[in-house]
C-alpha positions as protocol buffer text, in pm:
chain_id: "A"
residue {
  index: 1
  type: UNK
  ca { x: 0 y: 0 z: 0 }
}
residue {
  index: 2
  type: UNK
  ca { x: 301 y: 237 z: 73 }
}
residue {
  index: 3
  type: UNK
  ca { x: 409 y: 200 z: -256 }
}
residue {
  index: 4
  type: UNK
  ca { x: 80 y: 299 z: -426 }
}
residue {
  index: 5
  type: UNK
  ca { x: 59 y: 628 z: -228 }
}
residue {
  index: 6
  type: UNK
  ca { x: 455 y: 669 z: -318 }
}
residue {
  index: 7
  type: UNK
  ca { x: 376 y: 589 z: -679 }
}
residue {
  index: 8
  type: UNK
  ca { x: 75 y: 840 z: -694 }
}
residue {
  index: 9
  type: UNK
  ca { x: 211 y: 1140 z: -496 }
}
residue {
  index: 10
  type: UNK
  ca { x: 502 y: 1105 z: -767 }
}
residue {
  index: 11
  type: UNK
  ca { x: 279 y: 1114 z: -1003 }
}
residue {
  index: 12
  type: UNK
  ca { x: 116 y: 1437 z: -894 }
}
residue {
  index: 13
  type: UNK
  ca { x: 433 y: 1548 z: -807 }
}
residue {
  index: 14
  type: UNK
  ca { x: 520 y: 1554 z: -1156 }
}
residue {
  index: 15
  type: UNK
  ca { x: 258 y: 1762 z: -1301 }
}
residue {
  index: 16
  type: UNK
  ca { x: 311 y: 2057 z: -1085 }
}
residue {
  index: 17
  type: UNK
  ca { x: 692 y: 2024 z: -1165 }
}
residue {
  index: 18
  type: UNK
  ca { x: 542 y: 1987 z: -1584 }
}
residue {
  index: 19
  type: UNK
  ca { x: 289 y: 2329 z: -1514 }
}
residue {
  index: 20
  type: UNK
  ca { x: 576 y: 2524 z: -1335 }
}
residue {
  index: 21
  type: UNK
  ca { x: 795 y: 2440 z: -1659 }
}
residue {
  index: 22
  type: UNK
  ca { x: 556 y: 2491 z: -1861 }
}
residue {
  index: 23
  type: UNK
  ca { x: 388 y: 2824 z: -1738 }
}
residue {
  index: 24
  type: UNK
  ca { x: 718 y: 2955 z: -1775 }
}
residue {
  index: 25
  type: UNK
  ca { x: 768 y: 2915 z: -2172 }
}
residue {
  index: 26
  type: UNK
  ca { x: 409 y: 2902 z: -2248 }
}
residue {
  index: 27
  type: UNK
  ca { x: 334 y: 3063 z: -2561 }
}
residue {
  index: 28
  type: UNK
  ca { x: 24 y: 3273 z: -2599 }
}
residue {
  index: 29
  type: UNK
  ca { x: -153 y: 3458 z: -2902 }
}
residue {
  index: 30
  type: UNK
  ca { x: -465 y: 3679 z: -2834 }
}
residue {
  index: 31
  type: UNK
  ca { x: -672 y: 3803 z: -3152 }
}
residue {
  index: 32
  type: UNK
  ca { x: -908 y: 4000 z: -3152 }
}
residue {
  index: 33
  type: UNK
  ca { x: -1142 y: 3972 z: -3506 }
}
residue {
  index: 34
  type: UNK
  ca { x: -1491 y: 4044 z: -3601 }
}
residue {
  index: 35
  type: UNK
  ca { x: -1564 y: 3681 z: -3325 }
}
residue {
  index: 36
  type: UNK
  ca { x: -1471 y: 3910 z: -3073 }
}
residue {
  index: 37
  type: UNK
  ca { x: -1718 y: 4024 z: -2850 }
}
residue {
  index: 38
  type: UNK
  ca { x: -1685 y: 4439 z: -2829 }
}
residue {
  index: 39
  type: UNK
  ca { x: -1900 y: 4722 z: -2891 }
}
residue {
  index: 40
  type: UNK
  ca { x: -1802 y: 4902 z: -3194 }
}
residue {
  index: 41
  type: UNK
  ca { x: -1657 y: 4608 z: -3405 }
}
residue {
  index: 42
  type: UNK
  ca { x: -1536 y: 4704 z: -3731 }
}
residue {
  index: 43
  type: UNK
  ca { x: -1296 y: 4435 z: -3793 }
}
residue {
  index: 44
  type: UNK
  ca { x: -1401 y: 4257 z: -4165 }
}
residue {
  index: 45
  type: UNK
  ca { x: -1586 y: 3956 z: -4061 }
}
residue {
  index: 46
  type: UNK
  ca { x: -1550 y: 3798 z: -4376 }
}
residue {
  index: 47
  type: UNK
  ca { x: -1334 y: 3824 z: -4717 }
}
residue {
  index: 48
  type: UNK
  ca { x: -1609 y: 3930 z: -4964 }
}
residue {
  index: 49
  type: UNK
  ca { x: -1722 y: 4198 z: -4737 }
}
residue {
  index: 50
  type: UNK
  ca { x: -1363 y: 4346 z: -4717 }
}
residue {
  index: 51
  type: UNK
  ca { x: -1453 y: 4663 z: -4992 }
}
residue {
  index: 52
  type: UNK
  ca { x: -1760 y: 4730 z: -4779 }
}
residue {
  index: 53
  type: UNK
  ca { x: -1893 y: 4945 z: -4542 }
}
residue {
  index: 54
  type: UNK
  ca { x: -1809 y: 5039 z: -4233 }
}
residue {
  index: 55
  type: UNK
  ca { x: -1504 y: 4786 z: -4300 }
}
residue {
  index: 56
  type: UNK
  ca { x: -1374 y: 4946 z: -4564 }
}
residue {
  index: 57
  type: UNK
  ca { x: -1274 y: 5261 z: -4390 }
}
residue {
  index: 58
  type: UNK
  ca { x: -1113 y: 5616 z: -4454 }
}
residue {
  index: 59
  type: UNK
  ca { x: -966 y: 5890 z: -4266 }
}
residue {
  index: 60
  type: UNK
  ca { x: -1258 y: 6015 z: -4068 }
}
residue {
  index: 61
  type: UNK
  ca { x: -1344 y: 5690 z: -3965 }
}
residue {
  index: 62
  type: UNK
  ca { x: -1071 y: 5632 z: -3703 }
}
residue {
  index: 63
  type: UNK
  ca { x: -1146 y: 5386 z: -3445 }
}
residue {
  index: 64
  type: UNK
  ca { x: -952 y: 5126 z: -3182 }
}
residue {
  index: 65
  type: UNK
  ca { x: -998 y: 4828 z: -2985 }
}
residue {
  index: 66
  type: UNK
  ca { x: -867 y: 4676 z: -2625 }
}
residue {
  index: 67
  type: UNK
  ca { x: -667 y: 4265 z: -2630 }
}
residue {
  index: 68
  type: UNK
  ca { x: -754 y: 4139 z: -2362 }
}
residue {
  index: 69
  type: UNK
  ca { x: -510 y: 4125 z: -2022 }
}
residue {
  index: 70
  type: UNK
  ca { x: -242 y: 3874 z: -2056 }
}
residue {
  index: 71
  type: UNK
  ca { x: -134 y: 3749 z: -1696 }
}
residue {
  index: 72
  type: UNK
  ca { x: 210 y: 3570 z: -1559 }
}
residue {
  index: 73
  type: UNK
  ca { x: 530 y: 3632 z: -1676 }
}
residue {
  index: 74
  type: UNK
  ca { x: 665 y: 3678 z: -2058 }
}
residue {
  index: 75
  type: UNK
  ca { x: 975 y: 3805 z: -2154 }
}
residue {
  index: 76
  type: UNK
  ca { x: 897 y: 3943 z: -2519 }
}
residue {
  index: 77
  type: UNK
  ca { x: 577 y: 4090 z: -2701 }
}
residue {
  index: 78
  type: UNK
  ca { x: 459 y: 4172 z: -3027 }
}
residue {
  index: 79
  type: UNK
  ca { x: 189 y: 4338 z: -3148 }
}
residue {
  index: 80
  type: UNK
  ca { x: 31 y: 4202 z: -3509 }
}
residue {
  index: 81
  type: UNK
  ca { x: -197 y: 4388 z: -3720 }
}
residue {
  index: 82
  type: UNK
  ca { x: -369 y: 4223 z: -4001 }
}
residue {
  index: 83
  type: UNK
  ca { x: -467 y: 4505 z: -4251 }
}
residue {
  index: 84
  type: UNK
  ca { x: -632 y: 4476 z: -4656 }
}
residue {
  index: 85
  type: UNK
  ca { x: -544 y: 4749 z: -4917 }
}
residue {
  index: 86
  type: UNK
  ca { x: -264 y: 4961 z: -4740 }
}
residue {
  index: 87
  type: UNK
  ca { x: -40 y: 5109 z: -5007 }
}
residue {
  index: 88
  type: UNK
  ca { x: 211 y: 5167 z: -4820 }
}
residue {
  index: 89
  type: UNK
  ca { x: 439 y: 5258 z: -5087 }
}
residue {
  index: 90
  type: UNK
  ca { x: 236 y: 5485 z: -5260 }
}
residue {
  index: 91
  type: UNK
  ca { x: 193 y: 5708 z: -4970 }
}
residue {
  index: 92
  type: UNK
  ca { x: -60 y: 5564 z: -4779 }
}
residue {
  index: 93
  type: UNK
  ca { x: 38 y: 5607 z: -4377 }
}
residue {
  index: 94
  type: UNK
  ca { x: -183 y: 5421 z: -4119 }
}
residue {
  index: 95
  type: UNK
  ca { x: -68 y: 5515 z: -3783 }
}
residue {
  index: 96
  type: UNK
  ca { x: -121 y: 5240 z: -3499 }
}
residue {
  index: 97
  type: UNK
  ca { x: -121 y: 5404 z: -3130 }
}
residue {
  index: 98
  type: UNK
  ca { x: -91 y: 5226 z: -2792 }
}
residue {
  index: 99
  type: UNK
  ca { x: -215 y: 5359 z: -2486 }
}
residue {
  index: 100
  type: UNK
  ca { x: 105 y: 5436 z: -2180 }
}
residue {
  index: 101
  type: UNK
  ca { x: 4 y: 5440 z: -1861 }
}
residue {
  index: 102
  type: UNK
  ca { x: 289 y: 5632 z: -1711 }
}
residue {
  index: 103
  type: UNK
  ca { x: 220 y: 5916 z: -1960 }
}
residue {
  index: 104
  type: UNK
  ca { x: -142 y: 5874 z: -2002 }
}
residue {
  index: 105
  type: UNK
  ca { x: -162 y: 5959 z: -2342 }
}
residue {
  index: 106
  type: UNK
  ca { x: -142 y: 5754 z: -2694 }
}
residue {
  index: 107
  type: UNK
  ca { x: 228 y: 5667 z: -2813 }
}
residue {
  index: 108
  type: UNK
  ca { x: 278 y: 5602 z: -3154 }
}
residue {
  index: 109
  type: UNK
  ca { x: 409 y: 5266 z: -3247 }
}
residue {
  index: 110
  type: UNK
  ca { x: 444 y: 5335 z: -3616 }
}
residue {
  index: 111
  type: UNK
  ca { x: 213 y: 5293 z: -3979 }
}
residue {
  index: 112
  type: UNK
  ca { x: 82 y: 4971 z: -4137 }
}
residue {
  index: 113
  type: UNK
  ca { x: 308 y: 4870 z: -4397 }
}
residue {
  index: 114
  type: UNK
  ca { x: 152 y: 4650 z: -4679 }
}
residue {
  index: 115
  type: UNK
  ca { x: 38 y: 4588 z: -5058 }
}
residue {
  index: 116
  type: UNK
  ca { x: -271 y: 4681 z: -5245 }
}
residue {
  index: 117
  type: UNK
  ca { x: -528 y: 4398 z: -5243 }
}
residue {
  index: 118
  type: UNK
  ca { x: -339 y: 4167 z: -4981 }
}
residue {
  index: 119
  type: UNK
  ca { x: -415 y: 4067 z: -4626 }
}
residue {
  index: 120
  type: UNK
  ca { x: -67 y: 4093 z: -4453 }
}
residue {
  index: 121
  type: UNK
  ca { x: 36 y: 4116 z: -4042 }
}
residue {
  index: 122
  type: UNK
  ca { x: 218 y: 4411 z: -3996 }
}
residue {
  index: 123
  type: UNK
  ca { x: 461 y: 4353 z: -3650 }
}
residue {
  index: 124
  type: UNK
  ca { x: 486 y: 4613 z: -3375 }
}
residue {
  index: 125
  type: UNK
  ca { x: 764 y: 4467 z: -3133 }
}
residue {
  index: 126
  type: UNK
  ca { x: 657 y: 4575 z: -2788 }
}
residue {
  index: 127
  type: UNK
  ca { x: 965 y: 4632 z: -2504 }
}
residue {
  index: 128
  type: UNK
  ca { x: 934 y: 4536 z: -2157 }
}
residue {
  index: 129
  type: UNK
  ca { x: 811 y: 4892 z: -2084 }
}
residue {
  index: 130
  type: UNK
  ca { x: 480 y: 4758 z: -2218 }
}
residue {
  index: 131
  type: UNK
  ca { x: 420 y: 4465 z: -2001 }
}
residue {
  index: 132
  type: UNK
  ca { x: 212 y: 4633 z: -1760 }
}
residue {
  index: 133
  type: UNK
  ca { x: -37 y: 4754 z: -2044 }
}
residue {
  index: 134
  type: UNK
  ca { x: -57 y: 4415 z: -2163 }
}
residue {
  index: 135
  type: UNK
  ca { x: -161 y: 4286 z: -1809 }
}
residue {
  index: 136
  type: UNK
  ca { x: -406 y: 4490 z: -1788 }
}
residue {
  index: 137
  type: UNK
  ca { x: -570 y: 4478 z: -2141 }
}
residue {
  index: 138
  type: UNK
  ca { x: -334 y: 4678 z: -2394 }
}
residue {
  index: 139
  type: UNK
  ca { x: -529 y: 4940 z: -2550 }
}
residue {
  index: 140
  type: UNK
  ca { x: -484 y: 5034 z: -2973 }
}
residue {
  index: 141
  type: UNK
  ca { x: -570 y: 5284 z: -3187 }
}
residue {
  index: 142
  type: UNK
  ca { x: -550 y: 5388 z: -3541 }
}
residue {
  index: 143
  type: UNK
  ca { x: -531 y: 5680 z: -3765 }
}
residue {
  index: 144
  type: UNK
  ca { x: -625 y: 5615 z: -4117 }
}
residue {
  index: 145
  type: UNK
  ca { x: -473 y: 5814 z: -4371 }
}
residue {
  index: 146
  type: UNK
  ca { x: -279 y: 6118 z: -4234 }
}
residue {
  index: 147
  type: UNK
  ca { x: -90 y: 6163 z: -4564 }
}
residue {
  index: 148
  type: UNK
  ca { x: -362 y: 6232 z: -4761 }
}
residue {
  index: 149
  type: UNK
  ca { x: -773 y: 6173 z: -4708 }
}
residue {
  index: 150
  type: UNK
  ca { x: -811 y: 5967 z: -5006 }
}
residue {
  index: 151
  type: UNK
  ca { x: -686 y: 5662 z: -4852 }
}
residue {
  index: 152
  type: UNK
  ca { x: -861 y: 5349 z: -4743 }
}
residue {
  index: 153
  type: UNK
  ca { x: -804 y: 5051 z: -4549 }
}
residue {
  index: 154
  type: UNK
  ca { x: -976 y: 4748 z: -4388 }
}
residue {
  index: 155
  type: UNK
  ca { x: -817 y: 4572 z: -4109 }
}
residue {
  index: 156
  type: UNK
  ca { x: -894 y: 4169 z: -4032 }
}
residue {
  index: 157
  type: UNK
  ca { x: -748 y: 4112 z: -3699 }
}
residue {
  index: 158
  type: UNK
  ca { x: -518 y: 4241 z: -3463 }
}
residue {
  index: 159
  type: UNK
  ca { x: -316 y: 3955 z: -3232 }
}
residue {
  index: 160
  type: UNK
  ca { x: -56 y: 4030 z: -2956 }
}
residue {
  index: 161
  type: UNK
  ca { x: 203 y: 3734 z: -2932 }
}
residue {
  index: 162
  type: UNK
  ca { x: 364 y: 3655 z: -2616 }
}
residue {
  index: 163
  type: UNK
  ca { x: 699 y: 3475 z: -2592 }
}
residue {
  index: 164
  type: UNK
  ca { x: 688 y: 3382 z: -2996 }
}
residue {
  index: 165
  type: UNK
  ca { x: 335 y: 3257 z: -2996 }
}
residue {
  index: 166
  type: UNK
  ca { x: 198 y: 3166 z: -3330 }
}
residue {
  index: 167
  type: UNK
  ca { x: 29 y: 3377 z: -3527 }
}
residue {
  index: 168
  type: UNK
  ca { x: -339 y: 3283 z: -3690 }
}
residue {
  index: 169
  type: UNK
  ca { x: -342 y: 3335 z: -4068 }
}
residue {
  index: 170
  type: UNK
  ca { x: -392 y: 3730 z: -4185 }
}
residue {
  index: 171
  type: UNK
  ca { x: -727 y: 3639 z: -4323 }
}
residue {
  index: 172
  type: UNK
  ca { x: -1070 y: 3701 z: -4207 }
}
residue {
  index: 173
  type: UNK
  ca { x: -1243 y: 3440 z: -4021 }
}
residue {
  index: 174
  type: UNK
  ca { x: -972 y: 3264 z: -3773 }
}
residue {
  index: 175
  type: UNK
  ca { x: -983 y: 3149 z: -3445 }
}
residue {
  index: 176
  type: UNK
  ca { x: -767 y: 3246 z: -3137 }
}
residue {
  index: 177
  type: UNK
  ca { x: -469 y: 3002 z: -3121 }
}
residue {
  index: 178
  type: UNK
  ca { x: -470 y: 2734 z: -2834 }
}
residue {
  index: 179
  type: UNK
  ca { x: -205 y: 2525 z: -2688 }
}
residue {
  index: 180
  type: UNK
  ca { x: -99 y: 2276 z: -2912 }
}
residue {
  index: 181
  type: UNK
  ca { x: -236 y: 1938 z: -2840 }
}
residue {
  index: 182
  type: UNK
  ca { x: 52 y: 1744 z: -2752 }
}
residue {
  index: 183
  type: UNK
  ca { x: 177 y: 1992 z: -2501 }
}
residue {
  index: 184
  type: UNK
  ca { x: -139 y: 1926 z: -2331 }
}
residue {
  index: 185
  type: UNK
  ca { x: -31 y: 1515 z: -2356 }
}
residue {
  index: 186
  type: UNK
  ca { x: 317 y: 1607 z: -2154 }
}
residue {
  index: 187
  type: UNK
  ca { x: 192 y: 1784 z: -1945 }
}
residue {
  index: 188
  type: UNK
  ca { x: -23 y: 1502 z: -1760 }
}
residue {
  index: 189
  type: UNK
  ca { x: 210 y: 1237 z: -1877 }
}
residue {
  index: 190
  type: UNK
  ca { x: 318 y: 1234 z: -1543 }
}
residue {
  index: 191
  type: UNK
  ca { x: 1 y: 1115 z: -1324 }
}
residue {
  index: 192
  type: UNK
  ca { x: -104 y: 927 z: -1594 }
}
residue {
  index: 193
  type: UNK
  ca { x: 192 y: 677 z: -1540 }
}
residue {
  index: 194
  type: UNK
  ca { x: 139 y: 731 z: -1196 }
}
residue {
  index: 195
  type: UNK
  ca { x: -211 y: 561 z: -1216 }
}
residue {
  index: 196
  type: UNK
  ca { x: -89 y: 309 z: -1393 }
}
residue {
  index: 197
  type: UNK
  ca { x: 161 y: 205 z: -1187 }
}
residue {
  index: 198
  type: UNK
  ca { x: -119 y: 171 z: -945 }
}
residue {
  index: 199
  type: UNK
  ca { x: -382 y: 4 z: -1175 }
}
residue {
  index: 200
  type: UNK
  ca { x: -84 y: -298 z: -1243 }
}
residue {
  index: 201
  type: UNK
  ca { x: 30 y: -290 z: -861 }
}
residue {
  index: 202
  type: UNK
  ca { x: -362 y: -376 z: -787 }
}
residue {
  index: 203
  type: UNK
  ca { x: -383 y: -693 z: -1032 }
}
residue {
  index: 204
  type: UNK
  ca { x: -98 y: -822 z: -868 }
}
């Protein structure tokens, strides 16, 4: 009997040591997309609604949106923005803002680069300086077309990747990535051959 309750407390003992080592380089991608659940929602929800409105939208039709908080520790950050039609070299500047705490007030992370007709991330590498806006639910903003007020744009998705967490595809209609299946197998490998050890120890 003392070696079933040996075999099972290394079991569980085992798990916890798998989640600490796993929390630690877990990788985690939030997206928000037109499946999100926010007022105000002007993310394209599909691709053949992607030249319409209020998708399809110009200069006076700036707008933002709020990931939500991302707890535990992470040691890098990157901000993803999935945009449609930005001619970037033509002249077409999209400006992406994030909101700083410290100096309450929008800081400019730079413009949506791109092609004309594509769907295509653009990456915003976020410094340790914004890990405390990320905890708490980093807040974006854009400002369509400040070159010039003939410019359009409609965006897909934005997703904030934490510690090299994979992106979703820049297309319309994607879901938020979750942890990969057979992470999920190692990390209750453990008390799995714990209880087995215990089912064989009972035929016995």
């Amino acid at each position: 009997m003392k070696t079933h309750k040996l075999k099972l407390l290394i079991g569980i003992l085992g798990v916890f040591a798998a989640q600490s080592t796993f929390a630690a380089t877990m990788k985690i991608t939030d997206t928000i997309d037109a499946n999100s659940s926010f007022e105000n929602n002007y993310f394209v929800p599909d691709d053949s609604l992607k030249y319409t409105q209020p998708y399809y939208r110009g200069w006076n039709k700036d707008w933002g949106w709020q990931h939500n908080p991302i707890e535990g520790n992470f040691t890098s950050a990157n901000l993803n923005i999935s945009a449609f039609d930005v001619d970037f070299s033509k002249g077409e500047v999209d400006e992406i803002y994030a909101w700083n705490n410290q100096s309450s007030d929008w800081e400019l992370l730079g413009s949506l680069a791109g092609a004309d007709d594509i769907f295509s991330f653009t990456n915003f590498s976020l410094g340790s300086s914004w890990f405390d806006e990320i905890k708490e639910g980093l807040k974006v903003t854009m400002d369509i077309a400040t070159q010039s007020k003939y410019w359009v744009v409609t965006l897909a998705k934005s997703s904030l990747s934490i510690d090299g967490g994979e992106l979703p595809p820049p297309i319309p209609e994607v879901e938020m990535s979750e942890i990969p299946i057979p992470a999920a197998i190692w990390l209750f490998a453990p008390v799995l051959a714990g209880f087995m050890g215990l089912r064989r120890q009972a035929k016995q």
